[in-house]
N, CA, C and O of each residue as an XYZ file, in Angstrom:
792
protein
N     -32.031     42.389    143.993
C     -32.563     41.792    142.766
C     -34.053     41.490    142.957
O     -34.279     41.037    144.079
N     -35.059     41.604    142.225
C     -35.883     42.008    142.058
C     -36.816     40.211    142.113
O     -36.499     39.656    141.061
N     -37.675     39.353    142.869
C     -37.941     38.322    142.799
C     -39.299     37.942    142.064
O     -40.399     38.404    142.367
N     -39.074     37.126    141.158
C     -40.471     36.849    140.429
C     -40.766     35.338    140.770
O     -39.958     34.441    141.011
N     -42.035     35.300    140.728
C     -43.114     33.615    141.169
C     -43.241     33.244    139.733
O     -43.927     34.020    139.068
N     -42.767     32.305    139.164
C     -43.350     31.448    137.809
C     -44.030     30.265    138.051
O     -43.324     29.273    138.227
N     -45.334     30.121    138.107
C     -46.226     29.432    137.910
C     -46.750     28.306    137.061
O     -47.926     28.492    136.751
N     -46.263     27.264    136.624
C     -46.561     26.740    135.380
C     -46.135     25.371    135.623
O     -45.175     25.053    136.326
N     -47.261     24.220    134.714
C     -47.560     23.188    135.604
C     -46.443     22.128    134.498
O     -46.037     21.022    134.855
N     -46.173     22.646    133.415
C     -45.329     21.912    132.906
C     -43.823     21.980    133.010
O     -43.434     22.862    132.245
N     -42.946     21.478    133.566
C     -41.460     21.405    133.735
C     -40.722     22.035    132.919
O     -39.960     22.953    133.219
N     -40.909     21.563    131.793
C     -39.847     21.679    131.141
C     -40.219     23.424    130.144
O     -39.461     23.854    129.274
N     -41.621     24.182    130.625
C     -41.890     25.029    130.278
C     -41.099     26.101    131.145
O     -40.389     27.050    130.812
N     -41.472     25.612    132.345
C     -41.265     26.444    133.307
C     -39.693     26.763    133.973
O     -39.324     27.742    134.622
N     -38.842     25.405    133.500
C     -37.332     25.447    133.444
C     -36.792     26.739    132.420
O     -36.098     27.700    132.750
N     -37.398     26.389    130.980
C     -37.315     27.472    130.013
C     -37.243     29.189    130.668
O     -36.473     30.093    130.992
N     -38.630     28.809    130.565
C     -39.208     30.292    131.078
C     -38.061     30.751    132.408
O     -37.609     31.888    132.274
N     -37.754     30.263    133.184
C     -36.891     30.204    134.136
C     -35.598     30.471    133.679
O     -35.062     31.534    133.993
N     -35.175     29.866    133.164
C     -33.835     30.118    132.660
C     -33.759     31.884    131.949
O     -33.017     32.815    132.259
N     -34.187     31.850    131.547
C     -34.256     33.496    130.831
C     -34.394     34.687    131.217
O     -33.999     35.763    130.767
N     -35.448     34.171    132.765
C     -35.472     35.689    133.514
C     -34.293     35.361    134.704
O     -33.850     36.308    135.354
N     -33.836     34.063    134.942
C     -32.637     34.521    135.737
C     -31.762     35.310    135.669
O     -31.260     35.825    136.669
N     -31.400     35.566    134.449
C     -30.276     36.388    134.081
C     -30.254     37.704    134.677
O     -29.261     38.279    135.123
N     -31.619     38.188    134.638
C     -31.936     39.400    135.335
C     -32.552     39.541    136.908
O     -32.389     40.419    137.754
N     -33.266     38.391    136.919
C     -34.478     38.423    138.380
C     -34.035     36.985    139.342
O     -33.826     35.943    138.721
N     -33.937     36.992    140.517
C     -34.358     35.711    141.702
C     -35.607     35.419    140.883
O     -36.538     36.180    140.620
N     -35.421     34.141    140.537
C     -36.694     33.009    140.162
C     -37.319     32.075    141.360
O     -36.583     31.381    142.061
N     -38.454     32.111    141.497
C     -39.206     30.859    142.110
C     -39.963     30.288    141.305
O     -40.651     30.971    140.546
N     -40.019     28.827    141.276
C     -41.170     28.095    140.007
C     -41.879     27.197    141.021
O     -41.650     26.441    141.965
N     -42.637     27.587    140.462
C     -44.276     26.210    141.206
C     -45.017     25.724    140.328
O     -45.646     26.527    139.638
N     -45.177     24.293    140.080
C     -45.686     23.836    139.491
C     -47.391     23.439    139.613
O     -48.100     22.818    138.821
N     -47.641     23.917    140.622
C     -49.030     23.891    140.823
C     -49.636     24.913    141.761
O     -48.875     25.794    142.162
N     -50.848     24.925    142.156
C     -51.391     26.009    142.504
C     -51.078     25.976    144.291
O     -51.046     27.103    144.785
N     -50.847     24.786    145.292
C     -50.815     24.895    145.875
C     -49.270     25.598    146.647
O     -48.984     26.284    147.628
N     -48.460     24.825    145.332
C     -47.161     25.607    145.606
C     -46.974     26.865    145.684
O     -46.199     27.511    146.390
N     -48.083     27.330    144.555
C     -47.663     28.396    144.457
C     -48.283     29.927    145.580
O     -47.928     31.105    145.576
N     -49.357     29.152    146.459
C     -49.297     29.591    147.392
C     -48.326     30.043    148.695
O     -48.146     31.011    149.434
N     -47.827     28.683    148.471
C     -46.898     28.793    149.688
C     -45.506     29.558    148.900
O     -44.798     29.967    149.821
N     -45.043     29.801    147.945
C     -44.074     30.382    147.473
C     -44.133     32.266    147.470
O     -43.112     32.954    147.444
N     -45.556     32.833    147.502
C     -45.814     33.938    146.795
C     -45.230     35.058    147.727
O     -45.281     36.267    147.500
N     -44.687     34.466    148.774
C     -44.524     36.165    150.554
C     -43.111     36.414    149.576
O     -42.438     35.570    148.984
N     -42.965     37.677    149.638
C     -41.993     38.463    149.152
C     -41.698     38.987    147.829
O     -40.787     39.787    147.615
N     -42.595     38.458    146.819
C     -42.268     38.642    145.743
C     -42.555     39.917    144.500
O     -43.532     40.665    144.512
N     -41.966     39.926    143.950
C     -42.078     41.534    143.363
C     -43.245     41.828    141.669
O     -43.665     42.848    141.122
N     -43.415     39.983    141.297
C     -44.017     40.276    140.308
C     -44.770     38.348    140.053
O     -44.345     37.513    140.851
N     -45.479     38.019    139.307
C     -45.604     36.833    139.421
C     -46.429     36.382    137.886
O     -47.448     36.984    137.549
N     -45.988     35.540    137.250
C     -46.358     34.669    135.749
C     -47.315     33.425    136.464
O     -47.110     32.580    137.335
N     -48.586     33.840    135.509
C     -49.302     32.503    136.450
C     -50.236     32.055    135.492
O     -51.163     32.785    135.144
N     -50.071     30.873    135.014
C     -51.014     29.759    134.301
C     -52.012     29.876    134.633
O     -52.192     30.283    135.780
N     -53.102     29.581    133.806
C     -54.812     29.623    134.049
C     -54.771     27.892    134.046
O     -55.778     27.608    134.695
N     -54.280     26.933    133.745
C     -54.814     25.689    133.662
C     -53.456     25.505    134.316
O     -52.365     25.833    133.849
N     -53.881     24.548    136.223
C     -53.124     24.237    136.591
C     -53.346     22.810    137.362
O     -54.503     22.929    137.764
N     -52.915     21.618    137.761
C     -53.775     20.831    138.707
C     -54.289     21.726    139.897
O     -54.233     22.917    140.201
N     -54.800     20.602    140.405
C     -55.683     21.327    141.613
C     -56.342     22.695    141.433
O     -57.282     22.874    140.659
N     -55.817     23.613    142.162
C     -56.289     24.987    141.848
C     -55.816     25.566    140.591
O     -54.682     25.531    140.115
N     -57.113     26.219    140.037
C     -56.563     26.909    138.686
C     -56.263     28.309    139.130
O     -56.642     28.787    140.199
N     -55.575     28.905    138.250
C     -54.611     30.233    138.098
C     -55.512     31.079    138.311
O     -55.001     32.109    138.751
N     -56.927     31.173    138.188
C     -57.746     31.565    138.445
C     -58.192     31.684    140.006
O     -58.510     32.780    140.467
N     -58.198     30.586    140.738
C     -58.157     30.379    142.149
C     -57.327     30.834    142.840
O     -57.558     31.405    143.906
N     -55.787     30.586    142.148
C     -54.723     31.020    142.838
C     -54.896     32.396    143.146
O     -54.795     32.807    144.302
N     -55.242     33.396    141.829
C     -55.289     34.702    142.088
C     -55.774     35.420    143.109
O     -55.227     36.189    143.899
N     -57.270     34.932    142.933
C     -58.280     35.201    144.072
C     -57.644     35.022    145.355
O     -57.637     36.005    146.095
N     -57.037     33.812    145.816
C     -56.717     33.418    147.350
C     -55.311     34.528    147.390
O     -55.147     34.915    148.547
N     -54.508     34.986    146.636
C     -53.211     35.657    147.185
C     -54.149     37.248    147.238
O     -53.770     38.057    148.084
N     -55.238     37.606    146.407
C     -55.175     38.923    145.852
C     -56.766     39.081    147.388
O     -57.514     40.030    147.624
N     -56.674     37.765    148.025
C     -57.827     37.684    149.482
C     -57.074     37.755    150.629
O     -57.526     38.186    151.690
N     -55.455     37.182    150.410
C     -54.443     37.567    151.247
C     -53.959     38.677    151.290
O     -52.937     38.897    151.941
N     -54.693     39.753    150.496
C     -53.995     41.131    150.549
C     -52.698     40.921    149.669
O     -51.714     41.474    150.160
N     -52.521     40.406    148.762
C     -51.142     40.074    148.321
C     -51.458     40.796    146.769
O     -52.332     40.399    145.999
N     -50.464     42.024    146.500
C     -50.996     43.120    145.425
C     -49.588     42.949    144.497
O     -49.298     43.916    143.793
N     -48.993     42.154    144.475
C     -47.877     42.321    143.685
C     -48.547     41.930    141.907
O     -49.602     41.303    141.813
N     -47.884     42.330    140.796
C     -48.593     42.732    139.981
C     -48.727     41.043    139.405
O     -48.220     40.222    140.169
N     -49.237     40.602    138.390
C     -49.706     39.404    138.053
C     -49.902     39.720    136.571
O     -50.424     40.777    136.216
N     -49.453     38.735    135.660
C     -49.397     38.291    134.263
C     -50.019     36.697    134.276
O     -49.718     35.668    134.880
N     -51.272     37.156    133.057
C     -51.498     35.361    132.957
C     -50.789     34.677    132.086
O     -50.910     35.248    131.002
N     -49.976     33.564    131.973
C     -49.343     33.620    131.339
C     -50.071     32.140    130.679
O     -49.823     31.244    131.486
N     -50.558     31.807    129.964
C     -51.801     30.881    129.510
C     -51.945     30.695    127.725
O     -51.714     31.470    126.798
N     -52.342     29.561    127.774
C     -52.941     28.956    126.062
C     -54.815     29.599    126.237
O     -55.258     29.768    125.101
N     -55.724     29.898    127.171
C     -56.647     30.319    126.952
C     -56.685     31.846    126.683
O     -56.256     32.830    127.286
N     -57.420     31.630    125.454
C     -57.650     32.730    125.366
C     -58.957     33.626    125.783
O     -60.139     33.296    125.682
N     -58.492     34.673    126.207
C     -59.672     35.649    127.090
C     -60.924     35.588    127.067
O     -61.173     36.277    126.078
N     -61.995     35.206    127.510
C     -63.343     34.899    127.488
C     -63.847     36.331    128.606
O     -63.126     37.111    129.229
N     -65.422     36.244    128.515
C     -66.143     37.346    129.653
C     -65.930     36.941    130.927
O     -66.250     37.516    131.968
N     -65.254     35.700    130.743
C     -65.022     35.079    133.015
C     -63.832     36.036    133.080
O     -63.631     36.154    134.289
N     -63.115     36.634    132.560
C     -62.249     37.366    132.872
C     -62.779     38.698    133.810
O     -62.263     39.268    134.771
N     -63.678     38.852    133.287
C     -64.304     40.178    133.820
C     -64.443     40.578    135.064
O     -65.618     40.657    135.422
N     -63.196     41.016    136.298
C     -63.157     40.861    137.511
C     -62.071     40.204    138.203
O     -61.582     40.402    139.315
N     -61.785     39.307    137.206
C     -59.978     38.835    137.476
C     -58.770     40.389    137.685
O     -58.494     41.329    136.940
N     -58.354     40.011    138.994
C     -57.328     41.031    139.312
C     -56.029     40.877    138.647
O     -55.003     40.778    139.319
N     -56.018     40.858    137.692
C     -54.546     40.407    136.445
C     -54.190     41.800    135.848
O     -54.875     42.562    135.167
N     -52.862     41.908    136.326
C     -52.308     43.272    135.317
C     -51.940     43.082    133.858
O     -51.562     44.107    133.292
N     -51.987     41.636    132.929
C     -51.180     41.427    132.065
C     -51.704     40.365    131.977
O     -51.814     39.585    132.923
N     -52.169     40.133    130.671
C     -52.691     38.943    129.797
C     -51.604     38.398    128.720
O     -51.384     39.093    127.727
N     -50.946     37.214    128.891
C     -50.119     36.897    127.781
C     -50.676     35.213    127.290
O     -51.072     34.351    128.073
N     -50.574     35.100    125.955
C     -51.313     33.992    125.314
C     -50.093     33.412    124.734
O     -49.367     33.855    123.843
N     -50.026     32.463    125.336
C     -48.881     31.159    124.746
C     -49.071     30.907    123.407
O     -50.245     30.730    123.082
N     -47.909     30.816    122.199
C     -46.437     30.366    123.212
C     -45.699     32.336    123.280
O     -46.251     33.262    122.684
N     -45.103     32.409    123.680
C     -43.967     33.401    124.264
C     -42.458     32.820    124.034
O     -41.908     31.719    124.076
N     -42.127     34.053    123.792
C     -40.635     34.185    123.185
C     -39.480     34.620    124.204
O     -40.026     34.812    125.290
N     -38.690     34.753    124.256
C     -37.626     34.920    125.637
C     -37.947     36.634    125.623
O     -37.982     37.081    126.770
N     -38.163     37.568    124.648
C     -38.601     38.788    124.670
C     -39.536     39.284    125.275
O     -39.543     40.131    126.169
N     -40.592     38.582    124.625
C     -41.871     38.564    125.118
C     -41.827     38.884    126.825
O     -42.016     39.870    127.538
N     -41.464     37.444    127.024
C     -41.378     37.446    128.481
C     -40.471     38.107    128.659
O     -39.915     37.310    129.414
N     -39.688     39.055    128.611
C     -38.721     39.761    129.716
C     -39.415     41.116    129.344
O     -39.096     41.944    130.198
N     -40.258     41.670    128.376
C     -40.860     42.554    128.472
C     -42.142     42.605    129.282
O     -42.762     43.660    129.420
N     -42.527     41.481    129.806
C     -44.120     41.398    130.639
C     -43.419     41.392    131.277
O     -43.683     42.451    131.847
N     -42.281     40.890    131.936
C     -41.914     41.885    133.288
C     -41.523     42.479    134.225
O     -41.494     42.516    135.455
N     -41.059     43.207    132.835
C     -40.795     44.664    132.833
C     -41.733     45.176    132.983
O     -41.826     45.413    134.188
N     -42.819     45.634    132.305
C     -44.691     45.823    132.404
C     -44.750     45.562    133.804
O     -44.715     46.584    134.491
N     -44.836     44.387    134.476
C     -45.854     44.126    135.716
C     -44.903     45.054    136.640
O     -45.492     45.877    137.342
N     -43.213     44.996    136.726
C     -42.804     45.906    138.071
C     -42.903     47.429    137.732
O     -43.165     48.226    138.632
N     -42.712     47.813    136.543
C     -43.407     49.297    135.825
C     -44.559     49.855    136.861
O     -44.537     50.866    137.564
N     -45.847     48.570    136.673
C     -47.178     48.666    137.497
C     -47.200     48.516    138.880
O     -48.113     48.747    139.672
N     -46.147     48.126    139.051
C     -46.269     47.253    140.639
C     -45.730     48.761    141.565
O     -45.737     48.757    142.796
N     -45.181     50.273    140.563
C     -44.931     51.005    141.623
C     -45.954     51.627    141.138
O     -45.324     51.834    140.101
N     -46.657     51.972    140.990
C     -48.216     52.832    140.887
C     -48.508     52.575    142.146
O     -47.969     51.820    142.955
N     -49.748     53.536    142.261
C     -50.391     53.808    143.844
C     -51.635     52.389    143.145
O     -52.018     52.156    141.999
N     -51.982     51.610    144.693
C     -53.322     51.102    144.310
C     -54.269     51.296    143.747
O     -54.894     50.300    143.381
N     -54.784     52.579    143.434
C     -56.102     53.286    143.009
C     -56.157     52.896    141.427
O     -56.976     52.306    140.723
N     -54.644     53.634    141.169
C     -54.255     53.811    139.841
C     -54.133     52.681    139.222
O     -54.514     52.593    138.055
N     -53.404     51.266    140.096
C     -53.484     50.499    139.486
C     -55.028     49.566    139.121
O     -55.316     49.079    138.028
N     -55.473     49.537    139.803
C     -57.266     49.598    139.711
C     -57.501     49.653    138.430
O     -57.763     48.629    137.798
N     -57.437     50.926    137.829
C     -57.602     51.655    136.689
C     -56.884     50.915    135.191
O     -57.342     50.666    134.076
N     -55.890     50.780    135.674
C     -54.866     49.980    134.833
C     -55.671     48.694    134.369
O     -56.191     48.567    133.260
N     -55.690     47.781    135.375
C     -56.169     46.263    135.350
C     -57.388     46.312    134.652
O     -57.250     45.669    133.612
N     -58.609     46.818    134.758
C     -59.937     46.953    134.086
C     -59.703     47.679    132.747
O     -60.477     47.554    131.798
N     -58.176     48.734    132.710
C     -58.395     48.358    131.169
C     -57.622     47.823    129.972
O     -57.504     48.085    128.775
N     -57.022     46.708    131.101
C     -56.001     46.184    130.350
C     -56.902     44.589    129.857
O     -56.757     43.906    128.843
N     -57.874     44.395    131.100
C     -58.917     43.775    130.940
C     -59.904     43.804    130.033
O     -60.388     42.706    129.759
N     -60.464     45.009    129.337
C     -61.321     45.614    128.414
C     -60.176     45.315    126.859
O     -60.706     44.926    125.818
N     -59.230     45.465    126.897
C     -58.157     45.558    125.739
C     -58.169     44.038    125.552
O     -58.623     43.569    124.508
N     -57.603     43.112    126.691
C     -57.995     41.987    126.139
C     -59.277     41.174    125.436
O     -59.109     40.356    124.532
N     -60.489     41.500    125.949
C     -61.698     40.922    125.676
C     -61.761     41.579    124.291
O     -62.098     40.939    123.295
N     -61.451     42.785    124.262
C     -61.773     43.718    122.390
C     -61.020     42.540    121.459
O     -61.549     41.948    120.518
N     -59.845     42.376    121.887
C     -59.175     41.602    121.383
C     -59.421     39.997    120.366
O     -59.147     39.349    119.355
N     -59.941     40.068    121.268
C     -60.781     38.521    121.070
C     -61.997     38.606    120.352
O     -62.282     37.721    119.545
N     -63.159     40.097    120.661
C     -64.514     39.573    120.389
C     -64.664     40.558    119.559
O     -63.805     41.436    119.486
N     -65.933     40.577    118.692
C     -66.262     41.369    117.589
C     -67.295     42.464    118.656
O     -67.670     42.234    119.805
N     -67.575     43.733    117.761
C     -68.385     44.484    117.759
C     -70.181     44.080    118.314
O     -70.944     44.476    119.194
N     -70.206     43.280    117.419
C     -71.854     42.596    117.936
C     -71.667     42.020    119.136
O     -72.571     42.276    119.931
N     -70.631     41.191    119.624
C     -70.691     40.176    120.681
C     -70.321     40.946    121.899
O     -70.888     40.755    122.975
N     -69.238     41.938    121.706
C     -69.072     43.219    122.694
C     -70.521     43.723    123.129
O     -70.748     43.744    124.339
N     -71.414     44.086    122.342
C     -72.308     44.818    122.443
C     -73.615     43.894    123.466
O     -74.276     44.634    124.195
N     -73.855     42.852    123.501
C     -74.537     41.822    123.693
C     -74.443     42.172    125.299
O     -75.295     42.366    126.166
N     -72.790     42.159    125.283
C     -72.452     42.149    126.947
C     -72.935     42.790    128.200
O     -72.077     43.642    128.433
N     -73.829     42.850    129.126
C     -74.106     43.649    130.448
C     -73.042     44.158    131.229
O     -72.761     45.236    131.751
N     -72.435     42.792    131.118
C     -70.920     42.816    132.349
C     -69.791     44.036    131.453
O     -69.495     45.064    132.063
N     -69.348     43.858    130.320
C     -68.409     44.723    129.503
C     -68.823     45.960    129.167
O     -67.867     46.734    129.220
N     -69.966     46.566    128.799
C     -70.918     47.808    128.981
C     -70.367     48.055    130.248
O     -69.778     49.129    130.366
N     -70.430     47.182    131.396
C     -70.059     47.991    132.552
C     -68.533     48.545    133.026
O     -68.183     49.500    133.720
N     -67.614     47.218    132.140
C     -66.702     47.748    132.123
C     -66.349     48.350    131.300
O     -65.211     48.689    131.623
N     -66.603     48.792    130.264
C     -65.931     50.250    129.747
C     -66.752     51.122    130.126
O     -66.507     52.199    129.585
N     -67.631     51.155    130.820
C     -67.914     52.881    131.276
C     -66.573     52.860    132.432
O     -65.801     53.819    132.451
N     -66.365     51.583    133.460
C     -65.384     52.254    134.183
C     -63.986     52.565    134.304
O     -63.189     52.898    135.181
N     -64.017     52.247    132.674
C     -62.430     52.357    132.166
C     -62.715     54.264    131.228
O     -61.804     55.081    131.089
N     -64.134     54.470    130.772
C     -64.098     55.716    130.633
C     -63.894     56.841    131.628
O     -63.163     57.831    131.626
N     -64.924     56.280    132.610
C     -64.969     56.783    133.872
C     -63.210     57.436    134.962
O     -63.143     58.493    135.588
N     -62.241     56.535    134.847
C     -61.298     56.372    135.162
C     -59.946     57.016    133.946
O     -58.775     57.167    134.293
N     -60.286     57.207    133.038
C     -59.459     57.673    131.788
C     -58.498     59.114    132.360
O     -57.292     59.303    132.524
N     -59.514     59.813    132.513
C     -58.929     61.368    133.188
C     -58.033     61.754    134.214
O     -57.295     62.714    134.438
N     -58.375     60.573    134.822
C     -57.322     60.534    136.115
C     -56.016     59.969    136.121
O     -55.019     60.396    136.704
N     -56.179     58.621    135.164
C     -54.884     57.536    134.888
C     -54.401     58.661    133.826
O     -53.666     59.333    134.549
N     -54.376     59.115    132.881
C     -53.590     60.311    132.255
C     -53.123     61.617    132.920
O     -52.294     62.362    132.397
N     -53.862     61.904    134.413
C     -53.231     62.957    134.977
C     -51.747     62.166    135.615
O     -50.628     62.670    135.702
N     -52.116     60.985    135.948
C     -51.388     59.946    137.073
C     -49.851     59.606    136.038
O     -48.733     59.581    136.554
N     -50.042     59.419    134.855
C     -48.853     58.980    133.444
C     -48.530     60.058    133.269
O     -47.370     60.170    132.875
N     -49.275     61.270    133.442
C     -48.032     62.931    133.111
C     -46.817     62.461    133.911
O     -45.800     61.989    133.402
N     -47.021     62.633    135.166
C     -45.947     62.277    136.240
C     -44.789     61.351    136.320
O     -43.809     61.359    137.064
N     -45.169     60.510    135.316
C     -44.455     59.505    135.464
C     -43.287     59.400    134.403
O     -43.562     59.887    133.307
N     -41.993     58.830    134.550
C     -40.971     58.778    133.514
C     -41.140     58.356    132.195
O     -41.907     57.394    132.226
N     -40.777     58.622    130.980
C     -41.293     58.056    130.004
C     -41.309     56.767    129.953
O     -42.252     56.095    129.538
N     -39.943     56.227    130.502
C     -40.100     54.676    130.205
C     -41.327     53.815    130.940
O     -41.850     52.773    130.545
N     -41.636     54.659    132.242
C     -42.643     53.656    132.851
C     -44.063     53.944    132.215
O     -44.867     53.012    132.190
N     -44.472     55.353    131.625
C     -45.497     55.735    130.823
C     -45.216     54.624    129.615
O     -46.225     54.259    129.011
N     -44.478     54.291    129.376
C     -44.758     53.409    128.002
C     -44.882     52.089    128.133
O     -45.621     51.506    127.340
N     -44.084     51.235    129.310
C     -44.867     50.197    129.582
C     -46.175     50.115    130.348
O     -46.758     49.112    130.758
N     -46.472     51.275    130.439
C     -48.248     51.060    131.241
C     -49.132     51.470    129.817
O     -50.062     50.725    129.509
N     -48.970     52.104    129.360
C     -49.732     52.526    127.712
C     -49.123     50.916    127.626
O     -50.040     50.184    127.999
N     -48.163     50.271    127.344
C     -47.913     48.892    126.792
C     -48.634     47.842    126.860
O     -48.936     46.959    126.057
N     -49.004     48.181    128.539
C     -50.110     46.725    129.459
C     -51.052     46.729    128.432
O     -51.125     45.847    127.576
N     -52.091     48.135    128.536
C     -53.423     47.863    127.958
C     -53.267     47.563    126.383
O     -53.778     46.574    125.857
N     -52.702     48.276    125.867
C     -52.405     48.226    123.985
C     -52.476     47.049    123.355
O     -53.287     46.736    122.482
N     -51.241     46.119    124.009
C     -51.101     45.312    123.526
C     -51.648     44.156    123.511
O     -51.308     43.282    122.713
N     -52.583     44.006    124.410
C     -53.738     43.532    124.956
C     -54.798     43.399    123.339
O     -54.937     42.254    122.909
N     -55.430     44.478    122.598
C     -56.049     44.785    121.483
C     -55.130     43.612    120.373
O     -55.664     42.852    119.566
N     -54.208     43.701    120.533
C     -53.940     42.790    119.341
C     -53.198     41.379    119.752
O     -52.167     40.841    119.348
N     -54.357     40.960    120.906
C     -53.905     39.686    121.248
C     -53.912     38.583    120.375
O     -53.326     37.537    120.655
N     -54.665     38.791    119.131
C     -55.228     37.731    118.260
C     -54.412     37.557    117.453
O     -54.586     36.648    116.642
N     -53.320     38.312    117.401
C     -52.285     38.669    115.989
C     -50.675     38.193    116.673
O     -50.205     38.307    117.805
N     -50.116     37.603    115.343
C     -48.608     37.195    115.958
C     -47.842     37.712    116.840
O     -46.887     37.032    117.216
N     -48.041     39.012    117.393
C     -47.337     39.391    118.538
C     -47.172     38.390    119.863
O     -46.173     38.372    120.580
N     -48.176     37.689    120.012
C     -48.492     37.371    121.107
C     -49.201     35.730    120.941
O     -48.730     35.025    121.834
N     -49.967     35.123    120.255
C     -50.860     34.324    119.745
C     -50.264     33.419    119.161
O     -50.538     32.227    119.293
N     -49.123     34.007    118.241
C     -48.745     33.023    117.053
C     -47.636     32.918    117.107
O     -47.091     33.576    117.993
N     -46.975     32.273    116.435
C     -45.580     32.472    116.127
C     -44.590     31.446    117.076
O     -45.111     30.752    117.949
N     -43.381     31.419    116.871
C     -42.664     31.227    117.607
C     -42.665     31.431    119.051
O     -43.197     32.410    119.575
N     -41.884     30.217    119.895
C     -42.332     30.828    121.301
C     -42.339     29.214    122.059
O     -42.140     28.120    121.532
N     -42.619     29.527    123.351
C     -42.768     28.377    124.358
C     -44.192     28.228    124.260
O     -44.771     27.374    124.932
């Protein structure tokens, strides 16, 4: 059975959220960042809050993804995507609240990603990263950017190869990796943003 890290500093969120992927996955929950250090050796996929005590979800990332620790990562967060994103090693941006669907489809998404070769997943993350920020910002404010100019040349740059890399692959896992970045673009809209949900 397949083990996921849930991250999240509120209890009775994280009981929720917990309860739903047991059915399918070994759960670990940490309620803060330091836990969630010490919880992360073995795990196959991991949901992780941007606002946490102590270390933010942000920190956390950095220190597991400095431990060499590549298992795939969903933010699972009320902020929504800003340009500090730009460089965060996150396969999967999800914006609270989330629905028991929701979440059992992110991840599905992150272990989809988690068997890609490193390179590829590279490729993935920067433009699942680029999908989120579109998401959020207009045309003028995109344009303004140094840092986002840079990342979509290297999500153009990288296009040719991640489509030779998805021929290969089964349809179902081609569609949750087309899924990561896509759905990302319409973060602003009830899919994800609004609605019902934790």
């Amino acid at each position: 059975m397949k083990r996921i890290l849930l991250v999240e500093d509120e209890e009775r969120l994280a009981e929720m959220y917990a309860s739903v992927l047991r059915e399918t996955y070994t759960v670990r929950t940490a309620l803060d960042g330091e836990r969630a250090l010490d919880a992360i050796g073995g795990v196959d996929a991991v949901l992780l809050d941007r606002r946490l005590p102590g270390l933010s979800g942000h920190e956390v990332l950095e220190r597991i993804r400095a431990a060499g620790v590549d298992a795939p990562v969903a933010m699972l967060t009320a902020v929504e995507p800003d340009w500090d994103v730009i460089g965060m090693q996150f396969d999967d941006y999800l914006l609270k609240p989330v629905d028991s669907e929701t979440l059992e489809r992110a991840v599905e998404r992150l272990l989809a990603l988690g068997r890609l070769d490193p390179e590829v997943r590279d490729h993935v993350r920067h433009s699942v990263t680029q999908a989120a920020i579109e998401g959020q910002k207009d045309d003028a404010e995109l344009a303004e950017s140094e840092s986002f100019e840079q990342l979509r040349e290297t999500v153009a740059q990288a296009a040719v190869e991640l489509g030779d890399v998805t021929a290969g692959l089964d349809p179902r896992e081609t569609e949750l990796i087309v899924e990561s970045i896509t759905r990302n673009l319409d973060a602003g809209d009830a899919d994800s943003a609004t609605g019902t949900g934790w």
